[in-house]
Each structure stands twice: as C-alpha cells, then as structure tokens.
Backbone as ProteinMPNN parsed JSONL, in Angstrom:
{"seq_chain_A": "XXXXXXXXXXXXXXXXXXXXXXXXXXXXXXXXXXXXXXXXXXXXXXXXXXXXXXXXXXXXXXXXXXXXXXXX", "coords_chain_A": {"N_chain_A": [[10.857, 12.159, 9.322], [10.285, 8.774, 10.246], [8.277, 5.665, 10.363], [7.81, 3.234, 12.051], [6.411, 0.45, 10.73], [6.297, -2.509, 11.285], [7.333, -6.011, 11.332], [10.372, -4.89, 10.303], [9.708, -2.966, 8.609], [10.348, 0.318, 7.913], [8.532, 3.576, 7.072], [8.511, 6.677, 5.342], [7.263, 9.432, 7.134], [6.251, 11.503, 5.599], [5.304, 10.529, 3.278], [3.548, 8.394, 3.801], [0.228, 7.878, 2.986], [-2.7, 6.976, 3.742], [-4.016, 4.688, 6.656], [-5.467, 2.056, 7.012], [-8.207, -0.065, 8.168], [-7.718, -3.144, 8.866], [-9.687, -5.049, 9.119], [-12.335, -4.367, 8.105], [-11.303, -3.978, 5.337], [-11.304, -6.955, 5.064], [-13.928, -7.495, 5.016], [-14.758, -7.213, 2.658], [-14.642, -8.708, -0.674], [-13.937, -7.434, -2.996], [-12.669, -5.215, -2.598], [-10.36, -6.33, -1.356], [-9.3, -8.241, -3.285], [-8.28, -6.632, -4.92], [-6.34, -4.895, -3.314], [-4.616, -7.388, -2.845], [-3.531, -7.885, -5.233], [-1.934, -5.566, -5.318], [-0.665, -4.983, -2.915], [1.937, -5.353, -0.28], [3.288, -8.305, 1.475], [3.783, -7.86, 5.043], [4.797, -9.661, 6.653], [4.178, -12.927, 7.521], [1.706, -13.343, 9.135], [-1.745, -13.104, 9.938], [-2.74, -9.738, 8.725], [-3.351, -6.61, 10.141], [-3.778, -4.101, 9.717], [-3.993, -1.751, 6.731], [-1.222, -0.248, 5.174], [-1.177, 2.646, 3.093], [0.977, 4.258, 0.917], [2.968, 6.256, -1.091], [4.314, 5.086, -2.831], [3.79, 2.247, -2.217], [1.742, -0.138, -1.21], [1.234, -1.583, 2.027], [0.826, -4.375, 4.035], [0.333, -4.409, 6.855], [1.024, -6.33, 10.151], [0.301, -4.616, 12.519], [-2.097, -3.342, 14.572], [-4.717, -0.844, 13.085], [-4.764, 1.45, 15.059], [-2.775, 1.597, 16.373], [-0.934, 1.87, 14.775], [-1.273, 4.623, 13.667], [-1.032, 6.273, 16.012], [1.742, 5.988, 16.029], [2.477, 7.236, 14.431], [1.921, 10.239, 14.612]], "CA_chain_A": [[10.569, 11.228, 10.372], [10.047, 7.54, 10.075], [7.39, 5.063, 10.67], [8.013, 1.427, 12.074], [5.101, -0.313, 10.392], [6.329, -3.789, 11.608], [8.429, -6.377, 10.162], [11.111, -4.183, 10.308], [9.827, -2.113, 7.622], [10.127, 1.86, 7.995], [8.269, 4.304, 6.34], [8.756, 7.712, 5.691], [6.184, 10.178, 7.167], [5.617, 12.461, 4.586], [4.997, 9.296, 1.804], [2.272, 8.255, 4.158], [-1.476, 8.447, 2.566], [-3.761, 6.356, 4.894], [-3.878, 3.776, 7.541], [-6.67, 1.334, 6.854], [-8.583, -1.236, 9.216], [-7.684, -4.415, 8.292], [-10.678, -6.051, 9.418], [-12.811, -3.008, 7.216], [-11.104, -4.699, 4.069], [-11.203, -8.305, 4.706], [-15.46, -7.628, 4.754], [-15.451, -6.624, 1.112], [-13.861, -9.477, -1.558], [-13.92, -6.65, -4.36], [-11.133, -4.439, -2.086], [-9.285, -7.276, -0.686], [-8.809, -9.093, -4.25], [-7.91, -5.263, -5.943], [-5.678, -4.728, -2.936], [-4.195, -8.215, -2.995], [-2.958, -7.395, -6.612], [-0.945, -4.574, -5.44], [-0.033, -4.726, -1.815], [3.307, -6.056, 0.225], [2.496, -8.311, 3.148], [5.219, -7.76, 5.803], [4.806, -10.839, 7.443], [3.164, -14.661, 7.075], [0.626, -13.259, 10.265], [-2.546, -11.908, 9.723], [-2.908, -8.898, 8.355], [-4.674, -6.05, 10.968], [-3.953, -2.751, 8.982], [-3.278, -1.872, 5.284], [-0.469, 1.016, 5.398], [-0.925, 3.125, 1.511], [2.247, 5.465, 0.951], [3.28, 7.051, -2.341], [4.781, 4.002, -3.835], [3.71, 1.274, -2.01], [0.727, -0.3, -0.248], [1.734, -2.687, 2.745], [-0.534, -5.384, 4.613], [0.831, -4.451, 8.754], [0.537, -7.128, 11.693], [0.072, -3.891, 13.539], [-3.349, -2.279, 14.346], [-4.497, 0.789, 12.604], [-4.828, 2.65, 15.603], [-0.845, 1.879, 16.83], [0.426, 2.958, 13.859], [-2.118, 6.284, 13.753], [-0.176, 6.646, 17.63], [2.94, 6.296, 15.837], [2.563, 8.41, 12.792], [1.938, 11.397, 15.288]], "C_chain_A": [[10.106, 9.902, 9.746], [9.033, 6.794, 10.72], [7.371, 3.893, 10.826], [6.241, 0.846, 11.807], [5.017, -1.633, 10.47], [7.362, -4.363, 10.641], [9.522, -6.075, 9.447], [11.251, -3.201, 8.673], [9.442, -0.758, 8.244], [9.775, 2.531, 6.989], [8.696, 5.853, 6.336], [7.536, 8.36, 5.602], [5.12, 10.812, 6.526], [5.053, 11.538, 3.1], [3.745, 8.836, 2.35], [1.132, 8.659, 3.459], [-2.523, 8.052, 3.458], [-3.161, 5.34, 5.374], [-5.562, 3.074, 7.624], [-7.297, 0.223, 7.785], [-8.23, -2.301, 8.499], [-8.661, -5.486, 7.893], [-12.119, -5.484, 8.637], [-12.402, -4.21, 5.634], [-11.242, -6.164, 3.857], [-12.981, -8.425, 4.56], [-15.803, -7.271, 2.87], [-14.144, -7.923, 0.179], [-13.343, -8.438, -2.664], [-12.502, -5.9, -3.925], [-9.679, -5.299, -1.941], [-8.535, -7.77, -2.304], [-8.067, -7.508, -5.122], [-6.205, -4.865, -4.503], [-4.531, -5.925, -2.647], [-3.262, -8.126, -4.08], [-1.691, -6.287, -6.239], [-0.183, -4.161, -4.233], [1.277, -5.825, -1.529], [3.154, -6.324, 1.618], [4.072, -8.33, 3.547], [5.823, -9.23, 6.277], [3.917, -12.03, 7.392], [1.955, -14.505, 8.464], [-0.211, -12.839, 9.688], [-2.559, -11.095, 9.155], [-3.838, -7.646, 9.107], [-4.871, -4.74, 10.408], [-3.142, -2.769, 7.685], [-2.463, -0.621, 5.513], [-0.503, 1.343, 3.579], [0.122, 4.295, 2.088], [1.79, 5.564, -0.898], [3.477, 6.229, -3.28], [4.942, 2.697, -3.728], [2.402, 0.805, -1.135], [1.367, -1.848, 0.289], [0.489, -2.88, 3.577], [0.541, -5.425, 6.052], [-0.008, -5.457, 9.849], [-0.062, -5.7, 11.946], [-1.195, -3.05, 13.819], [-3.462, -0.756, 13.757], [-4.36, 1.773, 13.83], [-3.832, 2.47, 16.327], [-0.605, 2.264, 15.886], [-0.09, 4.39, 13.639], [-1.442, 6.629, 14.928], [1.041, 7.067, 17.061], [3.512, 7.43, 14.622], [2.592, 10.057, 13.885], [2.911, 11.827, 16.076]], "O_chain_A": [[9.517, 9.988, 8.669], [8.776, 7.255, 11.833], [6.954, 3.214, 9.887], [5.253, 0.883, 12.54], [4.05, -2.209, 9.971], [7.986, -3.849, 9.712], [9.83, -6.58, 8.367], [12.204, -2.887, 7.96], [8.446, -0.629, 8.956], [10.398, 2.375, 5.939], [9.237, 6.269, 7.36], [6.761, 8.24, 4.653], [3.894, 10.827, 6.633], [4.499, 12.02, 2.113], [2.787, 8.807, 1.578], [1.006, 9.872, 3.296], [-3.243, 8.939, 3.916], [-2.093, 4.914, 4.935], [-6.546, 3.557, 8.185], [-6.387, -0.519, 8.156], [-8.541, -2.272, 7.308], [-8.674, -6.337, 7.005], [-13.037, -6.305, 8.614], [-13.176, -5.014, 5.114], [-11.298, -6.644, 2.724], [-13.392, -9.44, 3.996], [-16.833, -7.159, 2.205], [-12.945, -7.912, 0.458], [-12.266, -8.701, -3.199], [-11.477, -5.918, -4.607], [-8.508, -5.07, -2.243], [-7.318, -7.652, -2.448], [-7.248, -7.724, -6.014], [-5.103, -4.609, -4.99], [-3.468, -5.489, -2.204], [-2.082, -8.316, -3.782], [-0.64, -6.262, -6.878], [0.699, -3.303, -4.254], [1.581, -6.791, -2.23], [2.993, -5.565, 2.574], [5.091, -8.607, 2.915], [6.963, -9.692, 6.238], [2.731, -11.796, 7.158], [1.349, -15.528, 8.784], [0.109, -12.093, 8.763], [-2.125, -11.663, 8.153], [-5.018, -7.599, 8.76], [-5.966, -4.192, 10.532], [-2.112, -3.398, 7.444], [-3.099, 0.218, 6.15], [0.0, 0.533, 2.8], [0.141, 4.942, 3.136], [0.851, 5.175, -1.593], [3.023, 6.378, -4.414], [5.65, 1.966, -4.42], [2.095, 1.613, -0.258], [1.775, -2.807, -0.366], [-0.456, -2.127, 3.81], [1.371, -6.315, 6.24], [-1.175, -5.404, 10.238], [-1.186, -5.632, 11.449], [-1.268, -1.986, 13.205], [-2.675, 0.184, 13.873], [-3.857, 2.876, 13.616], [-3.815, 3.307, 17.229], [0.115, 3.262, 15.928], [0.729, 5.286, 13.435], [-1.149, 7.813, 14.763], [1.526, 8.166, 17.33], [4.501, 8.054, 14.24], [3.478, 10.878, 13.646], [2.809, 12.913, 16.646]]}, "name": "protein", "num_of_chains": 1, "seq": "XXXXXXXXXXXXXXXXXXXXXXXXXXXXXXXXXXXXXXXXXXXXXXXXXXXXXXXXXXXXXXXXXXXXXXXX"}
C-alpha cells in the first residue's frame, strides 16, 4: 500500500518509520539543523510534518495527523 505524502510524492507503507510534528521540530535548532542536512522538502510551503521512511526523510505540507489518517 502507498502513502500520498503531498507533492505528489508516494510512499510505500511498509518503508514508513514515523510521522513527526512539524511544529515539535521547528522548536529545537539542534533537530531542525541535523534534519535539514538530510531531509527532502516536497514543496517551497511550510513544512507541517517530517515523514522518516527507510531511505529517506521528507519535510510534508501535510499535517502529521492527515497523514497518521492516511497511513491506516
């Protein structure tokens, strides 16, 4: 099963690891600048949830708790 995480990127279910607040990471500089380094923003908006998978960490427009709706 697949996971529209915005920006017409799909994930796959089972690669999923967490679904992070967005607004959780932008309070800490130490996460943001370590996750800055290694994430893939989808889109030039905001940022409201971090999506980690297996082999990628993405920066989602989409709230954590729509894509926690959609993961299920």
């Amino acid at each position: 099963m697949y996971i529209d995480i915005g920006g017409e990127i799909a994930i796959r279910s089972r690669d999923l690891i967490a679904i992070l607040d967005g607004h959780l990471l932008q309070q800490s500089e130490i996460m943001e600048e370590f996750v800055g380094m290694h994430g893939e923003r989808i889109s030039r908006e905001e940022y409201k949830s971090l999506v980690v998978t297996t082999g990628q960490v993405y920066f989602s427009p989409l709230s954590a708790s729509t894509l926690s709706k959609r993961a299920k």
